[in-house]
N, C-alpha and C positions, 0 to 999 in steps of 0.2 A: 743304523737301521738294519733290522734284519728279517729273512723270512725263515723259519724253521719246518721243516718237512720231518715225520718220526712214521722209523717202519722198524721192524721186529727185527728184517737183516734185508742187508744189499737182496737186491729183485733183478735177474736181468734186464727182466723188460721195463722194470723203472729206471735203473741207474742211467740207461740214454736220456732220458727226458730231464732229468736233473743235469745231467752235464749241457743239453740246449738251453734250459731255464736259466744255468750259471752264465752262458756265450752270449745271451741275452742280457746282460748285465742287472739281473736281478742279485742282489745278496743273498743268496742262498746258502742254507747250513743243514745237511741232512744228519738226522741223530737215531742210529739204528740199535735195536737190542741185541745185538750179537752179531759172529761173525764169522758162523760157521757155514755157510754158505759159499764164502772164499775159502775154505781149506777142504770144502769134499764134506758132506753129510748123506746120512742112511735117509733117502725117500721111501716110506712104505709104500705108496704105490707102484712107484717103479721097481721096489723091491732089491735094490741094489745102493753100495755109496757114487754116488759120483760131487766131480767138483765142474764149477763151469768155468767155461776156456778165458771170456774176456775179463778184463782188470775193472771191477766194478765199482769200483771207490776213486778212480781217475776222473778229472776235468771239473770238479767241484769240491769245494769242504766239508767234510764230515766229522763226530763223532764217533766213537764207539762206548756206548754208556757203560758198558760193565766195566771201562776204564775208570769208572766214577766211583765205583760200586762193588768192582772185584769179581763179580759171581758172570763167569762167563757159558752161557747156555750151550747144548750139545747138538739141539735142534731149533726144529720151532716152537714144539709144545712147553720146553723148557726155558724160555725167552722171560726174563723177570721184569716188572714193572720198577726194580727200582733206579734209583738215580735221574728220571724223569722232572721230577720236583728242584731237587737241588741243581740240576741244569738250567731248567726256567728261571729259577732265581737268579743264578749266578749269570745267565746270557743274555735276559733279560728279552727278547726279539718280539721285534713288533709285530709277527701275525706267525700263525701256524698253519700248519696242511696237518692234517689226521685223515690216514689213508683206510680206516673201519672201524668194527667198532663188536667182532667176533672174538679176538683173541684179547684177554685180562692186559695186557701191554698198550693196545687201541685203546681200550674203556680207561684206562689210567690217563690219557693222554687225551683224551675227551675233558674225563672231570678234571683235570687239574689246570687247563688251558683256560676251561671255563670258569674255576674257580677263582682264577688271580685277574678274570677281567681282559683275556688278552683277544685280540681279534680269530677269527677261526675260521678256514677254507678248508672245507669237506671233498677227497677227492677219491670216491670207495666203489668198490662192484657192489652198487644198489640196485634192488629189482624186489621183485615179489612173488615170484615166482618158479624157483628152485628149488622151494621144499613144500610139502606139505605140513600145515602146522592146526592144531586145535582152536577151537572159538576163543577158549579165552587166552592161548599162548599170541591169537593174532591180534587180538584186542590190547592186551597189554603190550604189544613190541609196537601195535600203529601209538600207543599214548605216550611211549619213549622217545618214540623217533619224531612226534610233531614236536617236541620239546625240546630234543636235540637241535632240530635244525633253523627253529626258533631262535636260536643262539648260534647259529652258522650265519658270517656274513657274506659268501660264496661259496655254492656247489659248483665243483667243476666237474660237470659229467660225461661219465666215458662213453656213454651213448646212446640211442635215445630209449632204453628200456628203463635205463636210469635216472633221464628224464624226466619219465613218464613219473616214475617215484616216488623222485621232490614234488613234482607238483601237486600228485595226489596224496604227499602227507602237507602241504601249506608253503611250501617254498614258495616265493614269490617269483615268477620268471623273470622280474630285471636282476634276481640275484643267480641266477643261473645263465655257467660259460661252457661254452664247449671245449674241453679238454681230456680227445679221443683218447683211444685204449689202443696201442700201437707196437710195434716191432722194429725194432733198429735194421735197418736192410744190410749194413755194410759188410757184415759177415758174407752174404748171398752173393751169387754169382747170378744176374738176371739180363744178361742181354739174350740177342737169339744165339749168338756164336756159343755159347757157353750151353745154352738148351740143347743142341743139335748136339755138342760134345757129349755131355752129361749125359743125354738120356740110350744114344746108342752105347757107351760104355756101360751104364748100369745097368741095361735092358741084357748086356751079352755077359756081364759077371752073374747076372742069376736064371739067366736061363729062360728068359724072356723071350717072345719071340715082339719083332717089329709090328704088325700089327694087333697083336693082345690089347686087349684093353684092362688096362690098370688102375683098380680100386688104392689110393693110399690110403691107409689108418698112421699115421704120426703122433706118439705121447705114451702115455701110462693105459698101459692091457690091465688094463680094472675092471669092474664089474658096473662100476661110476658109468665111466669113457661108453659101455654097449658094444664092447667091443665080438661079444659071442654073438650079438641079435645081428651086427656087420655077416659074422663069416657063415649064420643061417639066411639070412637075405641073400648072400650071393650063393649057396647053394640051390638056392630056391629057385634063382633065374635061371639055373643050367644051363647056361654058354661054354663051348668050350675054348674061347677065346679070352673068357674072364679068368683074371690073377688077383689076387686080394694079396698085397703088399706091407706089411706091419714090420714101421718101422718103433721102438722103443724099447720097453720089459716092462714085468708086472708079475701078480700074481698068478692072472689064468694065463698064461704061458703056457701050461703044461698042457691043463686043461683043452686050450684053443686047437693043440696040436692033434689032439683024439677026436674033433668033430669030422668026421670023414662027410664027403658028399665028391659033386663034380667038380668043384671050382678048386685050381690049385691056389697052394697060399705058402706066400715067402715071409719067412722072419731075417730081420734084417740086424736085431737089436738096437740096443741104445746108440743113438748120433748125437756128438754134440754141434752146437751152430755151425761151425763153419763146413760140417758134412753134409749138411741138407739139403743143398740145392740140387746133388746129384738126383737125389728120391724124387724129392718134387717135380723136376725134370722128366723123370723114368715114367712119371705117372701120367694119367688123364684127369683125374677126378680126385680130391679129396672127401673121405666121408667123416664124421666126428656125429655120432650116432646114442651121446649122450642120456642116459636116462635121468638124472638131477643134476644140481648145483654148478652148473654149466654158466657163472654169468656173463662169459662174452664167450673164451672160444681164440685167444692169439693163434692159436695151430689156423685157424683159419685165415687171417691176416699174411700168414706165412704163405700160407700157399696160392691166396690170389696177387700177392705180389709176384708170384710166379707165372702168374695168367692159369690157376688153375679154378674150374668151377666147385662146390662144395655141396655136398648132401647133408645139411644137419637133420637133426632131432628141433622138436618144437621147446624145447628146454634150453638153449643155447645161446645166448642175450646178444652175441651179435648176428643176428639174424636176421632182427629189425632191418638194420642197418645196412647188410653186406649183398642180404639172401634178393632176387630178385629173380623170383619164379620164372623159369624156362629161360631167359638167359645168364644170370651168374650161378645160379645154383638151384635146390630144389629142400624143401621141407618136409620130415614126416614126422608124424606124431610117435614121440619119447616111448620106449618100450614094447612096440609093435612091428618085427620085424617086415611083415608081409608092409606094413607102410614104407616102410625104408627101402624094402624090394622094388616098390612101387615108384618111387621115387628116386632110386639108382637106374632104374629100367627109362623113368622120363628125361638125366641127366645124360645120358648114354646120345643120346638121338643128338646133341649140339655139344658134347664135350670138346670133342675132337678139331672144331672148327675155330680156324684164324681168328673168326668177330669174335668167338668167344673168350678168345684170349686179351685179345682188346677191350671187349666190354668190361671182364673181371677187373683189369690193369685200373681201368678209370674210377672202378667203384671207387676200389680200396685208395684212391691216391690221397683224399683227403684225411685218413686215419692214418698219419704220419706221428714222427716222434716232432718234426717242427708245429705243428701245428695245437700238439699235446703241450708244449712250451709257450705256444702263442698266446692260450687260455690259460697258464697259470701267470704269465705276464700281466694279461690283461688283469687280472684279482688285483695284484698286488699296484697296479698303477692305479687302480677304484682306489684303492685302500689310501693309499699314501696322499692320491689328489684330493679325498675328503679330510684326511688328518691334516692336511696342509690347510686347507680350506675354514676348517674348524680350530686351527690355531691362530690364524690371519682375523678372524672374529674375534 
């Protein structure tokens, strides 16, 4: 028996949850389309190559398809659908995970699961609300997707925006499990000794003063991310206490550096994992100020593991889930700086505060990587007690 998971290339924030699901003793086999993700590729929105630190193909089995197939892709957009078929064939596994259903790679790995009859757990950033789409572009993606998932015998969903989803395209709720959207913590340094360290060291390499209050932005300075409507909302509050801290790279880089007002602002560039707990640290608040396509948001997982509150945008899927008006965080409506102002201005008033570090701690405890493992277990134990069940007939 086998369970087969297919994603385009190793995912940081995936590869923990498959190494738990394997510790688990699930027969796990993940079969990725490439593999350039471990050797360093060109992000356009970070606008730079990098590679990531941890070994992502450790603590479980994998493929690499274009060992099947030969044609190995450069990035994502170049990820080929083939050798997907002849896999199936040849490995034959009793249930699959298909992790979307956006990229020509997902859609092959849809139809061909469902064509040979094989069982199928859906585990995607679904929501409905990330983009703006025409009457009949929305009418035809809801007639796909009640169809697809017609033919899904567990959604594991990452949260409850996605929930929401299934239910309103016909998913049955005894087929839907919860298996959250999460962040491997073990890179992080989270006790208090290491916060006290971290944040007076980082606060005195940029020139921080101790009591400042620090906005973080953490990710891709894109036009996506809202990262300009960030650094016009904190000009807007004119403190002179407020630092807007941008930790990554991107495009408006340049751009961000020519907005003049009162709030000074540090670029910090690209961190990889195991640098981040300094920033988080250094900071009071994380803001992620997204204008679209935002369906959860991990940079925010990251930082209330840190005990930090967050300021999203109303486009941001974990929201639902994490945001908890006046005490973990604050909400403003997507592309409306003076809202964001509004609501940096109302995070400000209990940022700082011990309960709030503990209340953030508690939100997020449930949105782990075990727990992200315990609902794909749980699919596969349905799975296997019914086929058991239906052979013993």
């Amino acid at each position: 028996m086998m369970l087969a998971v297919f994603e385009t290339h190793p995912i940081q924030y995936h590869a923990p949850v498959w190494r738990a699901v394997a510790r688990l003793g699930v027969p796990l086999h993940v079969c990725y389309g490439g593999n350039f993700s471990l050797k360093g590729y060109y992000d356009r929105e970070f606008g730079k190559e990098f590679a990531w630190e941890s070994d992502l193909l450790e603590g479980y089995e994998c493929t690499l398809l274009p060992e099947v197939h030969t044609v190995w892709p450069k990035d994502y957009e170049t990820v080929s659908s083939e050798g997907i078929g002849k896999w199936l064939d040849f490995s034959k596994p009793t249930a699959v995970i298909a992790s979307g259903y956006a990229h020509p790679f997902d859609r092959a790995v849809l139809i061909k699961t469902i064509s040979r009859k094989i069982p199928l757990f859906y585990r995607g950033e679904a929501n409905d609300s990330s983009r703006k789409r025409s009457v009949f572009k929305t009418f035809v993606r809801r007639m796909i997707l009640r169809q697809l998932y017609l033919r899904v015998d567990s959604c594991l969903y990452i949260g409850e925006e996605a929930r929401s989803h299934y239910l309103k395209y016909g998913m049955p709720s005894d087929r839907l499990l919860f298996s959250p959207y999460c962040v491997d913590t073990s890179p992080f340094n989270l006790n208090e000794e290491a916060r006290l360290k971290f944040r007076g060291e980082t606060r005195k390499a940029f020139c921080i003063k101790d009591n400042d209050t620090v906005i973080l932005f953490s990710g891709k300075l894109s036009h996506r991310k809202g990262v300009d409507l960030l650094v016009r909302a904190a000009h807007k509050l004119s403190r002179s206490d407020l630092v807007l801290l941008f930790v990554g790279d991107g495009d408006l880089m340049d751009s961000l550096k020519r907005i003049t007002g009162p709030t000074r602002i540090v670029f910090a560039g690209f961190q990889n994992q195991s640098q981040l707990s300094r920033f988080y640290h250094a900071a009071d608040l994380l803001a992620l100020p997204s204008r679209h396509s935002e369906t959860w948001g991990l940079v925010v997982n990251e930082a209330m593991h840190h005990g930090l509150p967050v300021v999203v945008s109303d486009t941001v899927g974990s929201r639902l889930d994490l945001i908890e008006i006046g005490r973990t965080g604050e909400v403003a409506k997507a592309g409306d700086f003076h809202a964001l102002a509004t609501a940096l201005k109302a995070c400000f008033e209990y940022a700082k505060c011990p309960e709030t570090a503990q209340a953030v701690k508690e939100k997020i405890k449930p949105y782990s990587v075990c727990s992200a493992a315990k609902g794909v277990q749980e699919a596969w134990l349905n799975l296997t007690q019914n086929l058991d069940n239906s052979t013993a007939d």
